[in-house]
N, C-alpha and C positions, 0 to 999 in steps of 0.2 A: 581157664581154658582158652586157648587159642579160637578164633574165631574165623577160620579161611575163610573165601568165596570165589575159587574156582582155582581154575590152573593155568599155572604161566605156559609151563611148557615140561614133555618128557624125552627123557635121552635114549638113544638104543645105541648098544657097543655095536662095533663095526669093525672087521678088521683092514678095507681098505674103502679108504674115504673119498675117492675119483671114482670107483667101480661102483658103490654105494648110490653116492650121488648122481649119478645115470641114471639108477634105478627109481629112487626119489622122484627125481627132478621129470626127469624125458618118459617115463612110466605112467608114475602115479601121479603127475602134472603138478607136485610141488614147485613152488617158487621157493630158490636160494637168493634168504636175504644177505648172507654172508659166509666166507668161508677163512678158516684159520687153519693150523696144522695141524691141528686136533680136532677140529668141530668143521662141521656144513651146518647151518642153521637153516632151519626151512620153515617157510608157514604153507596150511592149509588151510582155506576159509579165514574164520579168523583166531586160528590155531597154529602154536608154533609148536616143532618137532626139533632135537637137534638130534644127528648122527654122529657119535661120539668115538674116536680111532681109541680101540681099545687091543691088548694084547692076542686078547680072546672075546669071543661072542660066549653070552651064557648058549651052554648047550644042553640036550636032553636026551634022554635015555630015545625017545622019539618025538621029533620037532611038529610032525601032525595032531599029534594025541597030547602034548601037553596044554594044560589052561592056560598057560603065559600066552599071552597074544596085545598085538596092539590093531585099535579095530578104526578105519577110516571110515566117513560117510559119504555115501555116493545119492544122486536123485534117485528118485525107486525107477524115472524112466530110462535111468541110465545105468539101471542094473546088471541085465543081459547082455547090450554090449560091452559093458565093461568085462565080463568075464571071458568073454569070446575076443575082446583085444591083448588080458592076459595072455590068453592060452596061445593067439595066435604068434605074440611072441616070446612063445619057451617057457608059460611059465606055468606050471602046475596048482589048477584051481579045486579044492578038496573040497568035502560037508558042505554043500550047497543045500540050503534047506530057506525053509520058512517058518521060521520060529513060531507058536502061537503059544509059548509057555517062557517063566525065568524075568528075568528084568527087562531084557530089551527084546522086545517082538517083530518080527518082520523080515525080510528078505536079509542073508547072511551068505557069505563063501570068504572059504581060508585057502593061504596061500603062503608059502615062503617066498622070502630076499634071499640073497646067495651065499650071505652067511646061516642061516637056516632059521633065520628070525623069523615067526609063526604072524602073521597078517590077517586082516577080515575089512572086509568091504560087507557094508553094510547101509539098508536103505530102506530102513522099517522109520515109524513114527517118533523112535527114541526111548527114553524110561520108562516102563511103566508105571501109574504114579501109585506110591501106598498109602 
């Protein structure tokens, strides 16, 4: 058996990788360590993300309600503003709750990018352990 211990990095299709990268980058305050004609590399903390130019973004029957999601971490005191600087520009912040059941507990809200790619800002304690 293969024996991993963590992860390098995940991709998310994009269909344009300038308008993307805005949103990344000037948004969600990723840093672009590099960019190529296909990829924007970005880290978070010390987490890297890449944006990958794809023909198509997977898409879904509806982008709110599906479980694909890729979820960011935010401080829990920066949780409120964060969602009030979303919204304040343009961007539609959905299922704002506060977990207290499931794997990961604590303050959660989803959100789409503008290819309709399903997002979560998140700023609970992390796994629960079993």
């Amino acid at each position: 058996m293969l024996k991993t211990h963590g992860v390098l990095h995940f991709s998310l299709a994009v269909s344009d990788l300038d308008r993307s990268r805005k949103f990344y980058e000037g948004l969600l305050g990723m840093k672009v360590v590099e960019q190529s004609p296909r990829m924007v590399f970005l880290k978070t903390g010390d987490n890297y993300f890449i944006l990958a130019k794809g023909r198509e973004p997977l898409k879904f029957d509806s982008a709110q309600h599906t479980p694909v999601h890729h979820a960011f971490k935010v401080k829990p005191e920066d949780f409120q503003t964060s969602i009030q600087y979303l919204e304040k520009n343009g961007v539609e912040v959905f299922n704002i709750e506060d977990r207290n059941e499931g794997v990961f507990w604590g303050p959660q809200a989803y959100f789409l990018d503008a290819d309709g790619n399903k997002l979560e800002i998140y700023a609970g304690p992390g796994a629960k352990d079993e």
